[in-house]
C-alpha positions in Angstrom: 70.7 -3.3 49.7 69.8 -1.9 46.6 73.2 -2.7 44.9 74.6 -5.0 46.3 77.5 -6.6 44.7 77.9 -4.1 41.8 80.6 -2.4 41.0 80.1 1.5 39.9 82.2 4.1 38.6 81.2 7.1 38.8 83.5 10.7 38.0 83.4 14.0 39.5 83.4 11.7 42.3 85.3 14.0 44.6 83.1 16.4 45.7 79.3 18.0 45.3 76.5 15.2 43.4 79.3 12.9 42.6 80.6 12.3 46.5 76.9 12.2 48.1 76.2 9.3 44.5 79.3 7.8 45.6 78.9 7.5 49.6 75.1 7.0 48.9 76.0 4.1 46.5 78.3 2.6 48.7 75.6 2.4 52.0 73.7 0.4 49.5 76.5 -2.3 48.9 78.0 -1.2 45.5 81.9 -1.1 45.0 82.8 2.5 44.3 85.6 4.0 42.2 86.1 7.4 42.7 87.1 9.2 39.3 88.1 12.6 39.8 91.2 14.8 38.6 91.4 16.1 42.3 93.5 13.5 43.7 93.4 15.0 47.7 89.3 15.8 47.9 89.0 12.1 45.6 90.8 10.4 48.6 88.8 11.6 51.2 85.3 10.4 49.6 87.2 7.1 49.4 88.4 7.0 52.9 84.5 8.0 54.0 83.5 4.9 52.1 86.5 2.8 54.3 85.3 4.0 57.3 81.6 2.8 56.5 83.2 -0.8 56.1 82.8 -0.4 52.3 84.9 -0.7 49.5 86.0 2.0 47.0 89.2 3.0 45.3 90.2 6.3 43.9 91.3 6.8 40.2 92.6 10.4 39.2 91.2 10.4 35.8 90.6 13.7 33.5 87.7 12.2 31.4 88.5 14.5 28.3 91.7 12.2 28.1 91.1 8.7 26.8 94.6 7.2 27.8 93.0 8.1 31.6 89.4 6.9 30.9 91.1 3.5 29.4 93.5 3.5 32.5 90.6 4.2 34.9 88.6 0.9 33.3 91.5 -1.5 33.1 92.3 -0.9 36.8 88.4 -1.3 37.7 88.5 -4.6 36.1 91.9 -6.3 37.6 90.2 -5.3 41.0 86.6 -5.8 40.8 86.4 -7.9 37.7 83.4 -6.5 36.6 81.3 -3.0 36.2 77.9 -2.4 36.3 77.2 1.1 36.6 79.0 4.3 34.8 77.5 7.5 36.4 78.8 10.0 34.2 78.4 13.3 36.3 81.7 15.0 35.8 81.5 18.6 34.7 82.9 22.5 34.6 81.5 25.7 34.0 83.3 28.6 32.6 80.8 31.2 31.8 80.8 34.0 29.4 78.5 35.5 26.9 79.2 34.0 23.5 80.4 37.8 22.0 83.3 37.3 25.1 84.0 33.6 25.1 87.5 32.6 24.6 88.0 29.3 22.3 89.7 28.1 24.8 86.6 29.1 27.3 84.7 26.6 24.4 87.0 23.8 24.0 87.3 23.3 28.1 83.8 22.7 28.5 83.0 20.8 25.3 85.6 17.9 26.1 85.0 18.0 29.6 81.9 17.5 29.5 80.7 16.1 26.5 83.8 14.7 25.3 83.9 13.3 28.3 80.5 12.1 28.7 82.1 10.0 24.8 84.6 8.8 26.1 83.5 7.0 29.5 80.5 5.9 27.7 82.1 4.0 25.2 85.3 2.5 27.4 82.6 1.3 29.4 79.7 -0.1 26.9 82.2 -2.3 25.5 83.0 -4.0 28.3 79.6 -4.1 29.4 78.6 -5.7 25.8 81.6 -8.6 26.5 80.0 -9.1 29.9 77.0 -9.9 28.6 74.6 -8.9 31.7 73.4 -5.7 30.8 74.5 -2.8 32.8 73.5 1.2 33.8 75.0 3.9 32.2 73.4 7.6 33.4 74.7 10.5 32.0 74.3 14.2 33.4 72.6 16.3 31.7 70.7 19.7 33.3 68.0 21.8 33.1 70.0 24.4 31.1 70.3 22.1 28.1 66.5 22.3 28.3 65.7 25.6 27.9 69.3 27.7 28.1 70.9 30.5 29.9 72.2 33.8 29.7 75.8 33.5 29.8 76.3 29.7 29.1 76.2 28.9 25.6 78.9 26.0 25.7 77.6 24.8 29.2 74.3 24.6 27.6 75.4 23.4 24.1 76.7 20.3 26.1 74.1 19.4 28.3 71.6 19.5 25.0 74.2 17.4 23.8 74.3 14.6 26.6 70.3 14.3 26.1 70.9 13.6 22.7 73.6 11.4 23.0 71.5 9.3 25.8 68.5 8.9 23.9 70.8 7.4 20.5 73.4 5.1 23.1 69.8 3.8 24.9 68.4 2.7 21.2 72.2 1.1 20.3 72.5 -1.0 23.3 69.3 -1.9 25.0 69.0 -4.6 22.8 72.2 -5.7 25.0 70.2 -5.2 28.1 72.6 -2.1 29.0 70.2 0.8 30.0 71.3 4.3 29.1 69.5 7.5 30.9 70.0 11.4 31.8 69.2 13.4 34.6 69.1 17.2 34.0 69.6 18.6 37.5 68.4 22.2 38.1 70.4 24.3 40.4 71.8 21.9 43.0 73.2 23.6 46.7 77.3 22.5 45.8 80.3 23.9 45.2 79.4 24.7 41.4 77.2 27.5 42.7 79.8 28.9 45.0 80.9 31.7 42.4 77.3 33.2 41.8 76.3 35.9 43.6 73.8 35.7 46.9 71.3 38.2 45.0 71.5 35.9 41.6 70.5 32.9 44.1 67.8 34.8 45.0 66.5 35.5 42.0 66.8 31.8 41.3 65.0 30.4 44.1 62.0 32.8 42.9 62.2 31.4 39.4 61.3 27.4 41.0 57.9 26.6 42.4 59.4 24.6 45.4 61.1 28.3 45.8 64.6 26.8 47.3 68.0 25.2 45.6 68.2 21.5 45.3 70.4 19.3 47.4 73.0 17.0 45.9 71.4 13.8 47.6 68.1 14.7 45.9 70.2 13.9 42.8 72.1 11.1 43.9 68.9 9.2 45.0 67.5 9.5 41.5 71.2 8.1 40.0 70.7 5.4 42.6 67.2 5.0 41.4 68.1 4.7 37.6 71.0 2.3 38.8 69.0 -0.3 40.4 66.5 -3.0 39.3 63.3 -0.6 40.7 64.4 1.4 37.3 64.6 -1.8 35.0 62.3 -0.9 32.5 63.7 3.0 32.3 65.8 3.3 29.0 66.4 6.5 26.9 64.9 8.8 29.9 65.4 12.4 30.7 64.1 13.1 34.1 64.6 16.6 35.4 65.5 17.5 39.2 65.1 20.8 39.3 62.1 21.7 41.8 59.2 22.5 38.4 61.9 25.1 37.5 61.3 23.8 33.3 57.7 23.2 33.8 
């Protein structure tokens, strides 16, 4: 197993990308805690995990709030001891042009998920630096903080964000053996997508060479990946999922 004895948090844990990382990581021996603010949906990835014969806990944490991040990594430690992977993947959308965006429409997204993205990063580093053994931390980015889109100026203004936030963390503390990478999904088949409309998909799968939406274990094979030792020479990366949609 391909982490076998680690222990991995990973938030937005209780649905979409972050269950499949989550009940993906688990099959491959890692302790799981399930970080989500949706306590009843967080539960049932954790019960999944049970039933596998694994172990996992779930932590209702909203990541924009340190007093829950700090809660979320004290409680990791007085059960596991230890952690060895952060996967970062929590996120929201709330889309609007820019000339019709609410502040508040702004400040959601930004500390959700770039805030966020802060604040689990460093809670986690530091422990990771006391440890001493190096450690994973991936962070999601997405194909729109490549190149944009109509309607998502904060959305996008994060994800640009989290690339350049990986590539400075992975220069601070590689020298600590602690990797630090990005994925930048493109449009992934999950419950984020559930809003747009069946023509807009459409029109999406034309826009991607492999013509068709990405699936969330697609993604949560490339955090597994970038988690284990196969990726121990990867620091500072960006690597897209996104079926040649940025190419």
């Amino acid at each position: 197993m391909r982490l076998e004895d680690k222990v991995a948090i990973i938030t937005g844990a209780a649905r979409g990308i972050g269950k499949e990382t989550a009940l993906i990581f688990a099959r491959e021996g890692a302790k799981v805690v399930v970080a989500d603010v949706i306590r009843e949906a967080g539960q049932e990835t954790v019960d999944e995990i049970k039933d596998m014969g694994k172990e996992a806990f779930f932590a209702q944490v909203d990541v924009s709030n340190r007093e829950d991040v700090d809660a979320m990594v004290k409680e990791t430690l007085e059960r596991y001891g230890k952690i060895d992977i952060l996967i970062n993947n929590a996120g929201i959308v709330r889309d609007s042009t820019l000339l019709k965006m609410t502040e508040e429409q702004w400040d959601l997204v930004i500390n959700i998920n770039l805030k966020g993205v802060f604040n689990c990063a460093q809670a986690v580093a530091r422990v990771m630096v006391e440890q001493g053994n190096g450690g994973s931390i991936i962070n999601t980015s997405s194909a729109v903080g490549i190149y944009g889109n109509f309607g998502q100026t904060n959305y996008a203004a994060t994800k640009a964000g989290v690339i350049g936030f990986t590539k400075a963390l992975a220069k601070e503390v590689g020298r600590k053996g602690i990797r630090v990478n990005a994925v930048a999904p493109g449009f992934i088949d999950t419950p984020m997508l559930e809003k747009i409309p069946a023509n807009v998909i459409e029109m999406v799968k034309e826009r991607v060479p492999l013509q068709r939406l990405g699936r969330a274990d697609e993604v949560a094979n490339m955090y597994l990946y970038l988690a284990s030792a196969d990726a121990g020479y990867i620091n500072g990366a960006v690597l897209s999922i996104d079926g040649g949609l940025v190419i």
